[in-house]
C-alpha positions as CSV (number, residue, x, y, z in Angstrom):
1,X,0.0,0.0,0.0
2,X,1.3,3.2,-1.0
3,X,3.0,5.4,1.7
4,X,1.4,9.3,1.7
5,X,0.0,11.4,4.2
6,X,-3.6,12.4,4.5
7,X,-5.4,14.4,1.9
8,X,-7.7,16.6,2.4
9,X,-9.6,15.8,-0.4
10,X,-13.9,15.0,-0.2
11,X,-15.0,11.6,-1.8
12,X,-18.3,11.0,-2.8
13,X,-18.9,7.1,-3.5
14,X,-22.1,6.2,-5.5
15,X,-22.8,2.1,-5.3
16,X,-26.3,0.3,-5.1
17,X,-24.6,-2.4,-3.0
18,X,-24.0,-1.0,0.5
19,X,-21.4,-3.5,1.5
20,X,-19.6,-2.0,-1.5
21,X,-20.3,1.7,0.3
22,X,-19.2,0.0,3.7
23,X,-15.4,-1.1,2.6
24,X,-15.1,1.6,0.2
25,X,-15.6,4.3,3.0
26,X,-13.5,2.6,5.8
27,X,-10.7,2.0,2.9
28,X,-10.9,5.8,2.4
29,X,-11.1,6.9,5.9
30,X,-8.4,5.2,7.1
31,X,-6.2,7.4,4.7
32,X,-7.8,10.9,6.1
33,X,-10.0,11.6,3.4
34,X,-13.4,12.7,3.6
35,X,-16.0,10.4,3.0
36,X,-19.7,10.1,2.1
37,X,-22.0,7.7,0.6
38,X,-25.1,7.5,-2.1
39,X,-26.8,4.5,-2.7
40,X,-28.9,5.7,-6.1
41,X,-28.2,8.7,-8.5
42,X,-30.5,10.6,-7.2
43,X,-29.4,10.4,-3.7
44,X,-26.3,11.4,-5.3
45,X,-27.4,14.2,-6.8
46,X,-28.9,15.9,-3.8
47,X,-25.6,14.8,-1.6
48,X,-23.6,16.8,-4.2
49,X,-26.5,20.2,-3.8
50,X,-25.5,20.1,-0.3
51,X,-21.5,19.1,0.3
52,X,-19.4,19.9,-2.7
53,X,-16.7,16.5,-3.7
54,X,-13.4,16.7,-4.7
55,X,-13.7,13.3,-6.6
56,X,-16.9,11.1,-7.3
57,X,-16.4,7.5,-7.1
58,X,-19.3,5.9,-9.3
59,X,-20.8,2.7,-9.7
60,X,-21.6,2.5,-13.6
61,X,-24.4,0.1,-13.1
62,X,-27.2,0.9,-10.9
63,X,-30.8,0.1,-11.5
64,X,-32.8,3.3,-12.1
65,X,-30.6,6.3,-12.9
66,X,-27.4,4.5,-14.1
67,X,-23.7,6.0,-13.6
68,X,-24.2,7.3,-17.3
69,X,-27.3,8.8,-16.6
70,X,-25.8,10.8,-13.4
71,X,-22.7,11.5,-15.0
72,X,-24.7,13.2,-17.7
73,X,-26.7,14.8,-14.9
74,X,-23.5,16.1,-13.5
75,X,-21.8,17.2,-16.5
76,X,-24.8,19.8,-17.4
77,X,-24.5,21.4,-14.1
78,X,-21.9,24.4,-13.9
79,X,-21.4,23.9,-11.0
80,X,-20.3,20.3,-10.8
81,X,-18.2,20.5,-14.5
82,X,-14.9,20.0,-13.1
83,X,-15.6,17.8,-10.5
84,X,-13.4,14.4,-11.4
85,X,-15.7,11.1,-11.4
86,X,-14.3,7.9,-11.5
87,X,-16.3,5.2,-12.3
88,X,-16.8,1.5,-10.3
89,X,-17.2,-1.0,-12.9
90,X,-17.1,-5.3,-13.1
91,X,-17.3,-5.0,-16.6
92,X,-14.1,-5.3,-19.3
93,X,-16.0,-4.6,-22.6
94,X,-14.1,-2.7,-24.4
95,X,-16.6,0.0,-26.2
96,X,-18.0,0.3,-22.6
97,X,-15.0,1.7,-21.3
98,X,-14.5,3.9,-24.0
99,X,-18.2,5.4,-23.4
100,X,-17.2,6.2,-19.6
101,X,-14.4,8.3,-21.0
102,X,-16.5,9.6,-23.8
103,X,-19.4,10.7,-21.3
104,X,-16.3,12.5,-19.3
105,X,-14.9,9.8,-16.9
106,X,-11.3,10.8,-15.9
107,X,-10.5,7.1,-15.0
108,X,-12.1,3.8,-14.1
109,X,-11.3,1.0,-11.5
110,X,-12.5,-2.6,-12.0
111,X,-14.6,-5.0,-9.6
112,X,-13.2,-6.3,-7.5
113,X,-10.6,-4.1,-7.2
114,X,-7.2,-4.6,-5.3
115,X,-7.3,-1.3,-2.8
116,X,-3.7,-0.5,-3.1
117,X,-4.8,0.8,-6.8
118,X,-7.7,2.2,-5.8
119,X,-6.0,4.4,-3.4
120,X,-3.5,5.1,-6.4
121,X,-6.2,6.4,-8.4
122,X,-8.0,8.4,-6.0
123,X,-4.4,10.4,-4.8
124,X,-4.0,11.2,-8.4
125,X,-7.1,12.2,-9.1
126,X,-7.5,14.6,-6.0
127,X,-4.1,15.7,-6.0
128,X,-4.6,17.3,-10.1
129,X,-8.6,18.3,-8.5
130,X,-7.1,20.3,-5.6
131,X,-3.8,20.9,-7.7
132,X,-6.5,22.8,-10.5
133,X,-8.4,24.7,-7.6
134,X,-5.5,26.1,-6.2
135,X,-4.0,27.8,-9.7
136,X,-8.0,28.4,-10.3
137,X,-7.8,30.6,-6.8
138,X,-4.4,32.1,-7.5
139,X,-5.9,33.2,-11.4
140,X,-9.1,34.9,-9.5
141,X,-6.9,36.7,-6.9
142,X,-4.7,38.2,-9.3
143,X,-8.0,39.2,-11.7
144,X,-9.5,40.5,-8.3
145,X,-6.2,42.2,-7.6
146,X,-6.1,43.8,-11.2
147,X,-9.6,45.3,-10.5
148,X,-8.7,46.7,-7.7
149,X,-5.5,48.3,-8.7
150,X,-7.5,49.6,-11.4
151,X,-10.5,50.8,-9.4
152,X,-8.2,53.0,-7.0
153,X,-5.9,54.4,-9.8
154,X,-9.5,56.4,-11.3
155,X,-9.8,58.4,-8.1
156,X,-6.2,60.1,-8.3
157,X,-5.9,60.2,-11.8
158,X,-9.1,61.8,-12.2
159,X,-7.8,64.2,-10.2
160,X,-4.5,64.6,-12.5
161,X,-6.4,65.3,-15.5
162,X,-8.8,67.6,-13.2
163,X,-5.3,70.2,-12.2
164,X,-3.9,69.5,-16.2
165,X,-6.7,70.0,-18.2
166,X,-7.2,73.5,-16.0
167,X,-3.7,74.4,-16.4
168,X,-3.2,73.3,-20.2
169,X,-6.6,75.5,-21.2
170,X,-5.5,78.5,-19.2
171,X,-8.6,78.4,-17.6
172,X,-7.5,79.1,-13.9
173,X,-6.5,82.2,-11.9
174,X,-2.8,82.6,-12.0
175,X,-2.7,82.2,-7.9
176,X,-4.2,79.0,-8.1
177,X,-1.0,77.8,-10.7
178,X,0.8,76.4,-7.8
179,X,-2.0,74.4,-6.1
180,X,-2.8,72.8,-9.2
181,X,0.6,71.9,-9.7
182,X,0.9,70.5,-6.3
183,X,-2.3,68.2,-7.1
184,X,-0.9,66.8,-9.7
185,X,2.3,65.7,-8.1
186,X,0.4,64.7,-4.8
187,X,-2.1,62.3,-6.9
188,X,0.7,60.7,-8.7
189,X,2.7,59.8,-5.5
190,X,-0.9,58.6,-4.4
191,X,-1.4,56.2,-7.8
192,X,2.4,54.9,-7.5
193,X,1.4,54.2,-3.5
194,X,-1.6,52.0,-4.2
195,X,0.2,50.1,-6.7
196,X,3.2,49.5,-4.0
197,X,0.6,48.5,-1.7
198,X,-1.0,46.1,-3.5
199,X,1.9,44.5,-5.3
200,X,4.6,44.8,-2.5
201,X,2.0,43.6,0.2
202,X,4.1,40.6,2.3
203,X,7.2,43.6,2.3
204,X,4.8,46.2,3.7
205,X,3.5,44.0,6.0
206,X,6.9,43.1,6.8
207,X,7.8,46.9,7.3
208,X,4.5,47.5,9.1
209,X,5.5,44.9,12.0
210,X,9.0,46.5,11.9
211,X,7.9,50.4,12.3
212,X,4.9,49.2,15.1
213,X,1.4,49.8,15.2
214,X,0.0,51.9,12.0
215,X,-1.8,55.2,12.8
216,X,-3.2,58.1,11.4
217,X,-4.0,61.7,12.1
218,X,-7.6,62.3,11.1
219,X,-6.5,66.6,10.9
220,X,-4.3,65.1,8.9
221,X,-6.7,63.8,6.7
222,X,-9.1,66.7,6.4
223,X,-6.5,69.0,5.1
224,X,-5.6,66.4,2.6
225,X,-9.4,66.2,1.6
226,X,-9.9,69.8,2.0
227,X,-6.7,70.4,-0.7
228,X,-7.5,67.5,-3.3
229,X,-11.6,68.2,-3.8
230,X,-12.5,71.9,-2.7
231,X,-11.4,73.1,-6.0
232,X,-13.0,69.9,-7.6
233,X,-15.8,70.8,-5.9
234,X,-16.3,74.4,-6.9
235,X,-16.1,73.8,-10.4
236,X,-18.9,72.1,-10.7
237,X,-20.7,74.3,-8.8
238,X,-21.1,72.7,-5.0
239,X,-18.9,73.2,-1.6
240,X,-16.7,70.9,0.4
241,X,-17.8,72.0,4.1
242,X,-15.7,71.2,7.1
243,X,-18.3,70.9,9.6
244,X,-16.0,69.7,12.6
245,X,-12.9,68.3,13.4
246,X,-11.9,66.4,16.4
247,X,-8.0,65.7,16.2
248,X,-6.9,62.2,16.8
249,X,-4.9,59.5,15.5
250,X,-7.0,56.6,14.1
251,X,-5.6,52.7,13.9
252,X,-4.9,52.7,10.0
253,X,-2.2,53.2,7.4
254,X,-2.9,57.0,6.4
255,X,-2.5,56.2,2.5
256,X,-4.7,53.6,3.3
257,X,-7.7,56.0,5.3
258,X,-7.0,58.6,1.9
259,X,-7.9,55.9,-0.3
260,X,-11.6,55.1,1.8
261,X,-11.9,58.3,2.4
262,X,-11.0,59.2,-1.7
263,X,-13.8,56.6,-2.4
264,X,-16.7,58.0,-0.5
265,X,-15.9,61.8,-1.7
266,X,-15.0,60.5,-5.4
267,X,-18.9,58.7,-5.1
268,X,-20.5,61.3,-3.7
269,X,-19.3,64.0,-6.4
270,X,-20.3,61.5,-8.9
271,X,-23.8,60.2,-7.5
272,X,-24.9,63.6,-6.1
273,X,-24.1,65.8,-9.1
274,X,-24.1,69.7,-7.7
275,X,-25.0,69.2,-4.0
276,X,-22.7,70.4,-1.3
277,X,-20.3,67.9,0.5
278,X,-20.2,67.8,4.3
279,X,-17.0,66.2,6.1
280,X,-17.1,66.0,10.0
281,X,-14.5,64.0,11.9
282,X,-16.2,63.1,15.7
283,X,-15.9,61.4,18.4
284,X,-17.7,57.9,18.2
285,X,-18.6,54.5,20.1
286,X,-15.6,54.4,23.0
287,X,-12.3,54.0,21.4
288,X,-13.7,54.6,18.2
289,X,-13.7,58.1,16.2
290,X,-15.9,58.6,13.1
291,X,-15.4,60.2,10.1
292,X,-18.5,61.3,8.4
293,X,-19.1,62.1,4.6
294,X,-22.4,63.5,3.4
295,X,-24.4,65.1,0.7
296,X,-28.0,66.3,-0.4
297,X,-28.5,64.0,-3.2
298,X,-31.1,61.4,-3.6
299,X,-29.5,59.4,-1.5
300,X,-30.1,55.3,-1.3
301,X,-33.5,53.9,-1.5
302,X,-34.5,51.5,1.5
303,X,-35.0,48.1,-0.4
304,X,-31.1,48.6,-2.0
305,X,-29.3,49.6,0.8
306,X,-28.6,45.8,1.9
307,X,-26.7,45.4,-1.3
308,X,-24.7,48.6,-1.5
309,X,-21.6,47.3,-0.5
310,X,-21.8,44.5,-2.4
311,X,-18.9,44.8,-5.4
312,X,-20.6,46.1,-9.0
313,X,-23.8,46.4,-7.3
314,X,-26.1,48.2,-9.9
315,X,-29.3,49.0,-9.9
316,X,-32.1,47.9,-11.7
317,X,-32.7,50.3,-14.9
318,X,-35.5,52.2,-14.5
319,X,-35.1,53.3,-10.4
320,X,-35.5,56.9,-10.2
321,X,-31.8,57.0,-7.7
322,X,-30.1,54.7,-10.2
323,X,-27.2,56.9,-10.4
324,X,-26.8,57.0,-6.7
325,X,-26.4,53.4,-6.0
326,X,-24.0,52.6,-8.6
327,X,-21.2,51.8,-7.0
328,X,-19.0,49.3,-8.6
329,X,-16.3,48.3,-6.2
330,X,-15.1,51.3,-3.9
331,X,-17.6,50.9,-1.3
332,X,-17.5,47.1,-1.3
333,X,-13.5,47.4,-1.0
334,X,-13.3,50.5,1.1
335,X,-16.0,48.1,3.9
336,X,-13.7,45.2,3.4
337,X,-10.2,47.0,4.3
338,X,-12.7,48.9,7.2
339,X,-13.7,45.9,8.7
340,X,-9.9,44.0,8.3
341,X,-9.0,46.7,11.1
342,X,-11.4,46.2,13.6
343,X,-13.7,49.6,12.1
344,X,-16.8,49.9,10.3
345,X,-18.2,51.9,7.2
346,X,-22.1,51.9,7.4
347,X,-24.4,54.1,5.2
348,X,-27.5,56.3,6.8
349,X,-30.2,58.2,5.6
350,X,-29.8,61.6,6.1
351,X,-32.2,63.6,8.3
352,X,-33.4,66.1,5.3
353,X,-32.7,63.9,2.3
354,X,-29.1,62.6,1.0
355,X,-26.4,60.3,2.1
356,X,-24.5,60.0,4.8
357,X,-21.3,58.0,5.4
358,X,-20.2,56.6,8.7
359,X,-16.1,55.4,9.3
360,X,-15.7,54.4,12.6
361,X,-12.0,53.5,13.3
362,X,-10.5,52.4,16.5
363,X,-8.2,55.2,17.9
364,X,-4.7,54.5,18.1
365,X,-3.0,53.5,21.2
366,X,-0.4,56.2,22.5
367,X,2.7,56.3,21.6
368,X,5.4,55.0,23.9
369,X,7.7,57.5,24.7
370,X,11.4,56.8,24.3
371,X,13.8,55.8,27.1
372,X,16.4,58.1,25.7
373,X,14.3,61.1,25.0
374,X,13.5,63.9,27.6
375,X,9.5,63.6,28.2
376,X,9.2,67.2,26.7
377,X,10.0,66.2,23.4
378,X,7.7,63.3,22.8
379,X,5.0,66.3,21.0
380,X,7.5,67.9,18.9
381,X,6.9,68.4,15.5
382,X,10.2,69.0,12.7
C-alpha cells in the first residue's frame, strides 16, 4: 500500500450495493479523506447540492438512474463540470470503457478491485482536483487584484487630468497655478502608492510589524481632503464643508484611510451631481472616532441599501436613484479594508434627504515614549 500522508480531499462514492459503500468508506477513511456515501443517482445528486466533492467514485451500473445517466446529470450542471468522477465497474467490454471516458470519466477502477490501486487512483485524481483549484484561486486573486489596482488608480488620476486640463486650457487664476501643480504631483505619488501596496503587500506588511502599530492623524486627513476636492468641488458648482474636526490619530495606514476616504468623496461628487459635500471627523462609540461624509442628493432607497456594499452592485434600470447606488467596487473594498481593522463603514439616511457615510475607526493607542528622550519632546513636531 502506498505510503502518503492524508489528503484533504472529499470523496463521494455512488454504489447500489451498500457493502460496496461500507469497505469503500473505511478504505478511504483510514487514509484521512473525507468520506460520504449515495446509494442511487438521485441520492447522489442531492448529496452533491449540499456538500461539494473533490472526486466522485461511481458505480456504472445501478438500477434506475445509471452511472451514465448521473454523469450526464452532472456534467450539465456548472457547477459540478470540473468535479473528477471515476467510475466502479465489473465489466471489461471494451466500447463500454470507451463510453465512460466519452461521457467524461477521468478514470475507471474494476470489480473487485485490489485497494492499493484504488487508493492510487484516487491520490491522483484529488491531488490534479485540488492541484486545478488552487492555480484556479491564484488566477481569481490576481484578476481580483487587477480590478482593484484599477479601481483605485480612477480616483487620483481623475484628479490629474482635473489640475492638467485647468492648467493646459488656461482656464485658472494665475494664484491658483501652484495648487494645481501641487495636485498633480500629490495624486501621482498617491497612484504609485496603491500600486506598491497592492503589489509589495508581504514587504509592507513586513515593514509595518518593523515600524509598530499603523496610525493616522484624522487633521491630517481633512487637510488632505480639503486640498485635493474643494477646487474639484467648486467647479462644478457645490462646496466641500468642514463641519467639525476632532483631532486624533486613528488605527490605519494613512495612505490607506485617503484611499476610503477618496472613495466616499470620489462617489458622492459622482452620484450627487451639484449638492454640497459635508466632512465631519467626531468622536464615536468608546475608542472609536468617526469620520462622516455627506451630501444632499437622492440618496439610497430602503430596499437597495442591503446590497450597496456588495462589489458592481447596480441598480435595476428604471429606479428613479439609479445613479446614486451605482457603485462598482469602492464601497465594497473601502467596507472590506474597514472591517480587516477592527472599524466599520455603514451608510445612513440623512435627516433632510441625501447620504451619509459613517467610518468608525479604532483610535490609536499612545505612543510610547522613548527611554532616551527627555518627556518634553515626545510632542515635537520638525
Amino acid at each position: 500500500m502506498p505510503n502518503s500522508k492524508p489528503n484533504a480531499g472529499r470523496v463521494l462514492v455512488v454504489d447500489d450495493q451498500p457493502s460496496n459503500l461500507r469497505i469503500i468508506s473505511a478504505l478511504l477513511s483510514r487514509r484521512g479523506y473525507s468520506v460520504y456515501t449515495a446509494d442511487s443517482g438521485e441520492d447522489a445528486l442531492q448529496r452533491l447540492e449540499s456538500q461539494p466533492a473533490d472526486l466522485m467514485l461511481l458505480d456504472m451500473m445501478m438500477p434506475g438512474m445509471d452511472g451514465f445517466d448521473l454523469l450526464q446529470e452532472v456534467r450539465e450542471n456548472p457547477a459540478w463540470r470540473g468535479l473528477p468522477v471515476v467510475f466502479l465497474t465489473a465489466a471489461h467490454d471494451r466500447d463500454l470503457l470507451l463510453r465512460a471516458f466519452d461521457s467524461g470519466a477521468v478514470d475507471y477502477v474494476t470489480k473487485p478491485f485490489m485497494p492499493e490501486e484504488l487508493l492510487a487512483r484516487v491520490q491522483a485524481h484529488i491531488g490534479l482536483k485540488l492541484t486545478r483549484d488552487r492555480l484556479e484561486r491564484v488566477a481569481r486573486e490576481r484578476q481580483e487584484l487587477v480590478n482593484l489596482v484599477a479601481h483605485d488608480l480612477k480616483n487620483p488620476l481623475t484628479s490629474i487630468f482635473f489640475a492638467s486640463d485647468l492648467l493646459i486650457t488656461g482656464q485658472t487664476r494665475e494664484d491658483r497655478v501652484p495648487r494645481y501643480l501641487q495636485m498633480v504631483r500629490d495624486s501621482a505619488e498617491d497612484a504609485l502608492g496603491y500600486i506598491r501596496r497592492y503589489l509589495e503587500t508581504q514587504a509592507s506588511a513586513r515593514s509595518q510589524a518593523q515600524a509598530g502599530p499603523a496610525r493616522a492623524s484624522l487633521g491630517e486627513l481633512v487637510r488632505w481632503v480639503e486640498q485635493r476636492y474643494a477646487l474639484q468641488l467648486e467647479d462644478r458648482g457645490a462646496r466641500l464643508q468642514i463641519l467639525a474636526v476632532s483631532e486624533a490619530d486613528v488605527a490605519i495606514d494613512p495612505l490607506v484611510l485617503r484611499q476610503v476616504c477618496e472613495n466616499l468623496i470620489s462617489n458622492a461628487i459622482k452620484y450627487a451631481p451639484g449638492s454640497d459635500i459635508d466632512l465631519s471627523v467626531q468622536a464615536g462609540a468608546p475608542g472609536f472616532r468617526q469620520v462622516r461624509v455627506e451630501d444632499r442628493g437622492p440618496g439610497i432607497p430602503a430596499d437597495q441599501q442591503s446590497s450597496l456594499f456588495k462589489p458592481f452592485f447596480r441598480a435595476s434600470p428604471g429606479d428613479s436613484a439609479t445613479d446614486a447606488v451605482s457603485t462598482g467596487l469602492g464601497l465594497s473594498l473601502a467596507r472590506q479594508i474597514v472591517g480587516a481593522l477592527g472599524g466599520e463603514l455603514r451608510y445612513e439616511d440623512r435627516e433632510g434627504g441625501g447620504a451619509s457615510f459613517v467610518l468608525e475607526l479604532p483610535e490609536a493607542s499612545a505612543p510610547e515614549a522613548s527611554a532616551t528622550e527627555p518627556e518634553d519632546t515626545a510632542g515635537t513636531v520638525a
